[in-house]
C-alpha positions as CSV (number, residue, x, y, z in Angstrom):
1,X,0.0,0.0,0.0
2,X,1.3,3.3,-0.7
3,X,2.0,5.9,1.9
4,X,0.5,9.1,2.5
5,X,2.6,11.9,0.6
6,X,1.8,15.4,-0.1
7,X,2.0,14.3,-4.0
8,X,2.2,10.7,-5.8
9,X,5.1,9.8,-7.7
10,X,4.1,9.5,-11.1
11,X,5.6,8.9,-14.5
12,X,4.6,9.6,-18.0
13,X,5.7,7.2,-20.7
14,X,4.6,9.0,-24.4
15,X,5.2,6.9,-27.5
16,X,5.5,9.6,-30.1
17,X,5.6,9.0,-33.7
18,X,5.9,12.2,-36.1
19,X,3.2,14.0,-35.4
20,X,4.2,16.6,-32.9
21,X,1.4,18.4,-32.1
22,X,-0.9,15.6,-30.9
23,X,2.6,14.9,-28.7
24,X,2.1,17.7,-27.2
25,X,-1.3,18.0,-26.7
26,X,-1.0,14.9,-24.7
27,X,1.9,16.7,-22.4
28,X,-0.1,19.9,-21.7
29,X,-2.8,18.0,-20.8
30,X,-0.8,16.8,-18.4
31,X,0.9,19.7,-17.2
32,X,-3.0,21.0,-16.8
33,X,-3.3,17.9,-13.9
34,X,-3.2,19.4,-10.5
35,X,0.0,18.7,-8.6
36,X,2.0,18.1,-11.6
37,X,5.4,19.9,-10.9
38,X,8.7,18.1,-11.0
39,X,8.1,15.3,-9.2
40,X,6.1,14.2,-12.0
41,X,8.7,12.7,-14.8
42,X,7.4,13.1,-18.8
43,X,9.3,10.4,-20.5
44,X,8.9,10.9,-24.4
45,X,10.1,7.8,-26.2
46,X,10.9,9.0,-30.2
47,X,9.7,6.7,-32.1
48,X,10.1,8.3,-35.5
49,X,13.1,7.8,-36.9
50,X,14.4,9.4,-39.9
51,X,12.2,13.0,-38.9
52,X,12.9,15.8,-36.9
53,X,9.4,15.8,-35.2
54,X,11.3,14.3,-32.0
55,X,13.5,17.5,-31.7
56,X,10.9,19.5,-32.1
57,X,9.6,18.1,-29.3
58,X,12.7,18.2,-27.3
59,X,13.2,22.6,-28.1
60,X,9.7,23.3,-27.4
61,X,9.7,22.2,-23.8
62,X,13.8,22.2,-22.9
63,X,12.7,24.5,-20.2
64,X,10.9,21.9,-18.3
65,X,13.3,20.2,-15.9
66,X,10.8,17.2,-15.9
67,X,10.0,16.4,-19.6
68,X,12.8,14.2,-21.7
69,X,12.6,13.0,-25.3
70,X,14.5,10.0,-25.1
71,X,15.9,8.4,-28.4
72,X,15.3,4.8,-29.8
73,X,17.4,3.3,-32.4
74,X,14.8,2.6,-34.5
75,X,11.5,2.4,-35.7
76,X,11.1,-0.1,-32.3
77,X,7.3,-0.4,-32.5
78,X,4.5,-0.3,-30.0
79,X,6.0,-2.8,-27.4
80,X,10.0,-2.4,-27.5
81,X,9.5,1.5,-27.6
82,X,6.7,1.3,-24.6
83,X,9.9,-1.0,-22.5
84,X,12.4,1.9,-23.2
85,X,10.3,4.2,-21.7
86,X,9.2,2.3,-18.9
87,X,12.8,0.5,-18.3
88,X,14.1,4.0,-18.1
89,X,11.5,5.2,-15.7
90,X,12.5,2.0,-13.5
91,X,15.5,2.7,-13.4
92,X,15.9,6.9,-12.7
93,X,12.2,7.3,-11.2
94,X,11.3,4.8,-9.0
95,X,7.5,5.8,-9.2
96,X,4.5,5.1,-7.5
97,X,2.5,4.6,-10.8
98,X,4.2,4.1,-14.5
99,X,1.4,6.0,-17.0
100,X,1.8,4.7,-20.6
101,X,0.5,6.4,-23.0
102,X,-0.2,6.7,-27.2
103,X,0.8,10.1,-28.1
104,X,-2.7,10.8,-29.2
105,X,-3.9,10.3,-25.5
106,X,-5.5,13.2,-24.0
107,X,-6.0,13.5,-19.8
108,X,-9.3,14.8,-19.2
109,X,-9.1,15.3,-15.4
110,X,-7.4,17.7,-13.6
111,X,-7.9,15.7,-10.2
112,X,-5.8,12.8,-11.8
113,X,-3.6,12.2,-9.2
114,X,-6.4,12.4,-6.5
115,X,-8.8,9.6,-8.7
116,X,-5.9,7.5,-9.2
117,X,-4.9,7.4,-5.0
118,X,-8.0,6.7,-4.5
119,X,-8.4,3.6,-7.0
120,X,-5.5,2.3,-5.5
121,X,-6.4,1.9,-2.2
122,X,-9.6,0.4,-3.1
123,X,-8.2,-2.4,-5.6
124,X,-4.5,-2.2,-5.1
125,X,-4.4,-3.0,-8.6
126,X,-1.3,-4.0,-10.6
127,X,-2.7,-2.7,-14.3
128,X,-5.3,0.1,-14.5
129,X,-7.5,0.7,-17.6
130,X,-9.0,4.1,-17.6
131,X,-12.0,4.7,-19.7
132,X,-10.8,6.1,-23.0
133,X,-13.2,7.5,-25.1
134,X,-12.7,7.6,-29.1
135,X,-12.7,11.0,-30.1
136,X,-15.0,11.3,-33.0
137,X,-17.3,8.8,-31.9
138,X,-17.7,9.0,-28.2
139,X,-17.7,5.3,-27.9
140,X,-15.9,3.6,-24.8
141,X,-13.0,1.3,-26.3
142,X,-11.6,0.0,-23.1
143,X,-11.8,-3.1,-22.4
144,X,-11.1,-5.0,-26.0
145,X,-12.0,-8.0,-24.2
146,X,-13.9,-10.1,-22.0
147,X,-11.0,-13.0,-21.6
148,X,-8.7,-14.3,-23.3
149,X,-8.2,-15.4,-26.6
150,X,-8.0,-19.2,-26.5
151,X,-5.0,-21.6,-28.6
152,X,-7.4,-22.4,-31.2
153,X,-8.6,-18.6,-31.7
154,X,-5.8,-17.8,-31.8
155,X,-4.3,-20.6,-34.5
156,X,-7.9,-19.8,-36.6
157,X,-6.7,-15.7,-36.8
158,X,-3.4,-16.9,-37.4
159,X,-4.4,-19.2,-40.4
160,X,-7.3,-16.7,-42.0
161,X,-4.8,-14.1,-41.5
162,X,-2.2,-16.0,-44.1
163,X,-4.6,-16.8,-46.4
164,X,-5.6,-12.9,-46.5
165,X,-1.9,-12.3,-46.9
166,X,-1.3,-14.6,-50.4
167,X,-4.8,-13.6,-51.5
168,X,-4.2,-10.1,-51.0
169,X,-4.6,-8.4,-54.3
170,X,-8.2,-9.9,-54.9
171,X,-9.2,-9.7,-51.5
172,X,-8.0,-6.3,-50.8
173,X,-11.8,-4.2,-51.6
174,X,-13.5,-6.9,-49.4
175,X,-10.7,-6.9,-46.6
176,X,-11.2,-2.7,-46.7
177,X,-14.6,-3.1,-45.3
178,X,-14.2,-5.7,-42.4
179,X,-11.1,-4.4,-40.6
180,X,-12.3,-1.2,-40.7
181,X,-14.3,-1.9,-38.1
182,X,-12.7,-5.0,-36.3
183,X,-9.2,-2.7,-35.8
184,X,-10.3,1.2,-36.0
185,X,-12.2,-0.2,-32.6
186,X,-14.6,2.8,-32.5
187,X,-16.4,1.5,-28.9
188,X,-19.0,0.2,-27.5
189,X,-18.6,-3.5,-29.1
190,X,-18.8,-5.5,-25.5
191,X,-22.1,-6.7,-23.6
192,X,-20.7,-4.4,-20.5
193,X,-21.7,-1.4,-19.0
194,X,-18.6,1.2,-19.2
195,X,-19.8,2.5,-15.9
196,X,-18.9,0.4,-13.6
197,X,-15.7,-1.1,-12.6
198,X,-14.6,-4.5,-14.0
199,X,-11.9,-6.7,-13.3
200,X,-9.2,-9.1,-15.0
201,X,-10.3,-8.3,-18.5
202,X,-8.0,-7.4,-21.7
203,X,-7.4,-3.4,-21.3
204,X,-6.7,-1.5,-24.0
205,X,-2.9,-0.7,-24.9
206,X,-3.2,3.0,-26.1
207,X,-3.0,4.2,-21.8
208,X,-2.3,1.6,-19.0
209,X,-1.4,2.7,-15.6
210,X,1.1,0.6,-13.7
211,X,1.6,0.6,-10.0
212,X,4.6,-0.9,-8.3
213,X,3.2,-4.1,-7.8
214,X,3.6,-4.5,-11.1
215,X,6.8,-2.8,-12.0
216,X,8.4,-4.6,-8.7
217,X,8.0,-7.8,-10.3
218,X,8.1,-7.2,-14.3
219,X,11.3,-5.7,-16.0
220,X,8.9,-4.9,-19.1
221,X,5.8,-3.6,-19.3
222,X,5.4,-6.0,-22.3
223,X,7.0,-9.2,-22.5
224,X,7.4,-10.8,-24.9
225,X,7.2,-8.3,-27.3
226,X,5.4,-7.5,-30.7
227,X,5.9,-5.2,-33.1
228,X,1.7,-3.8,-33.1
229,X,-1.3,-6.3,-31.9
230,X,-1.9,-8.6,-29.1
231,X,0.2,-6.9,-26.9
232,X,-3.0,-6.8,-24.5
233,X,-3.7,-10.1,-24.4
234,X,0.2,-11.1,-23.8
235,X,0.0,-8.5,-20.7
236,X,-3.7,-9.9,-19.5
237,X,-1.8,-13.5,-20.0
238,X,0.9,-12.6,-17.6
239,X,-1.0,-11.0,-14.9
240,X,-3.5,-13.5,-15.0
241,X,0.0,-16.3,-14.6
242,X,1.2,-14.0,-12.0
243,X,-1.7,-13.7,-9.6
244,X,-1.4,-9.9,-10.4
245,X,-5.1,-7.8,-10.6
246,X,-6.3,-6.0,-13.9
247,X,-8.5,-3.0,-13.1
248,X,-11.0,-1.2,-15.7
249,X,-12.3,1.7,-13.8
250,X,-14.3,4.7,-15.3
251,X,-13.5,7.3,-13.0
252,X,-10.4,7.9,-14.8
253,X,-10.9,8.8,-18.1
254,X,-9.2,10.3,-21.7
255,X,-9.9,11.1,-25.2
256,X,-8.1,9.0,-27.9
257,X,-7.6,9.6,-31.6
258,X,-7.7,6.0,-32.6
259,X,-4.9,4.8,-34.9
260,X,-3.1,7.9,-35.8
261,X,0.1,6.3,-36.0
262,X,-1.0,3.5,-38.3
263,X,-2.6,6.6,-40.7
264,X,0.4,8.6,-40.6
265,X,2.8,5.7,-41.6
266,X,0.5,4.3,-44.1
267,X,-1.2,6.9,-46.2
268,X,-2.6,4.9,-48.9
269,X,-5.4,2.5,-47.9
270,X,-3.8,-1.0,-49.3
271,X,-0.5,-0.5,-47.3
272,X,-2.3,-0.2,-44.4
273,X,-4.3,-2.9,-44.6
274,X,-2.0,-5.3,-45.1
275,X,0.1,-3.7,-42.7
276,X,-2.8,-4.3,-40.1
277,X,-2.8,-8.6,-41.8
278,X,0.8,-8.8,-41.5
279,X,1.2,-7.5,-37.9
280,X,-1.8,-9.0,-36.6
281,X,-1.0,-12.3,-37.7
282,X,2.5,-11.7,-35.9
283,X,1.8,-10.9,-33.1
284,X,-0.9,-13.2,-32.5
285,X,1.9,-16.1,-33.4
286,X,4.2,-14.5,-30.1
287,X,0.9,-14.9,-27.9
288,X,0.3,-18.1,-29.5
289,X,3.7,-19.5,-28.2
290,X,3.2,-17.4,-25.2
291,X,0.2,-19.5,-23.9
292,X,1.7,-23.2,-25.4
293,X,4.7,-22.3,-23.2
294,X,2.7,-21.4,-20.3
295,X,0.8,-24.8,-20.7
296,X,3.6,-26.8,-21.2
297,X,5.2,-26.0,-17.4
């Protein structure tokens, strides 16, 4: 249980990826929380390499002691750039919660802090899943999921996600239609109510609140890692191995612009979709071997 303390210990892990003013509309909305002051760390993982949109970043707030723009090597994806945030919060920070975050994430409370010591102490959770609202639609889009996906779901997406692959140029006008809405995930597709609290189901990826009960026993926040997809239901997998509680709570809630980053790498509409096929499918192979090598010990 966390102590009392004039101010929590919080961190901010943003994944940015080229576009620099949703970046920092996520930061100021932040810097808008009550209590945030330098005790609060702003960890900006760049994520878009090969574009200045990372500096940019970096010069408009190198006045605030608390904000870093912190490098990767490459293009590292939605998991392996969420761990070099979160490894490097670890390791400098120490927090009492690890916030991370999509840079088109927007905090719509200004009592943050005070919702999120609250929660706490009523769940001690591990993983917290705010309520994040899609921004044109209004529709709740967290949780994705009831439970998790089972082996044979997960060998059936795996196969029909192939087949999609090697058919592609036929398939493509048909393909348009159906992930637009199984991945654009515009809300309200579960038989829950979004107003009340739920536990141990998949959260969604684009803002996850850690506590240390979680960061105390987990090096990553995801592990093992994927490039895009499934990274939920890898982190629901582990909790539920480790004993550790998943929260969805609606008291906490943002604004998301759903798959900007997937827009803004791929413009035209057939590269996208079959980046959305190829990814998938991958990802769903590491949770696949994820859940055989959980069964096997």
């Amino acid at each position: 249980m966390i102590g009392r303390k004039e101010t929590l210990s919080i961190c901010f892990v943003i994944l940015h990826y080229k576009k620099t003013e949703e970046t920092a509309r996520c930061i100021e909305s932040i810097l808008k929380m009550q209590g945030s002051n330098n005790r609060w760390q702003i960890l900006v993982v760049d994520n878009s390499i090969g574009d200045s949109s990372g500096q940019i970043i970096k010069e408009r707030y190198r006045h605030y002691e608390n904000i870093y723009v912190i490098p990767s090597e490459e293009n590292a994806g939605f998991s392996r750039g969420n761990n070099i945030g979160y490894q490097y919060g670890v390791k400098h920070f120490c927090p009492d919660f690890m916030v991370v975050v999509n840079n088109d994430i927007e905090f719509l409370q200004e009592d943050f802090e005070e919702r999120l010591e609250k929660l706490y102490r009523q769940t001690e959770f591990a993983v917290l899943g705010p309520d994040v609202i899609h921004g044109a639609t209004g529709g709740h889009q967290s949780p994705i999921d009831l439970r998790l996906r089972t082996e044979e779901e997960a060998e059936a997406t795996i196969r029909k996600n192939r087949i999609a692959l090697k058919l592609f140029a036929f398939l493509a006008p048909v393909l348009s239609l159906i992930l637009d809405n199984m991945y654009e995930n515009k809300g309200n597709r579960l038989p829950v109510s979004y107003e009340e609290r739920h536990q141990q189901v998949v959260l969604l990826g684009a803002c996850l609140i850690f506590s240390r009960k979680f960061m105390d026993c987990c090096q990553k926040a995801f592990d093992p890692e994927t490039a895009f997809f499934y990274e939920e239901y890898i982190l629901a997998c582990r909790c539920q191995r480790m004993g550790m509680k998943m929260i969805y709570d609606p008291s906490i809630r943002v604004l998301h612009e759903s798959g900007a980053a997937i827009r803004q790498s791929y413009s035209e509409r057939r590269g996208r979709l079959k980046f959305i096929l190829c990814n998938t499918m991958k990802g769903c192979q590491v949770y696949l071997a994820y859940r055989k090598g959980l069964n096997r010990k």
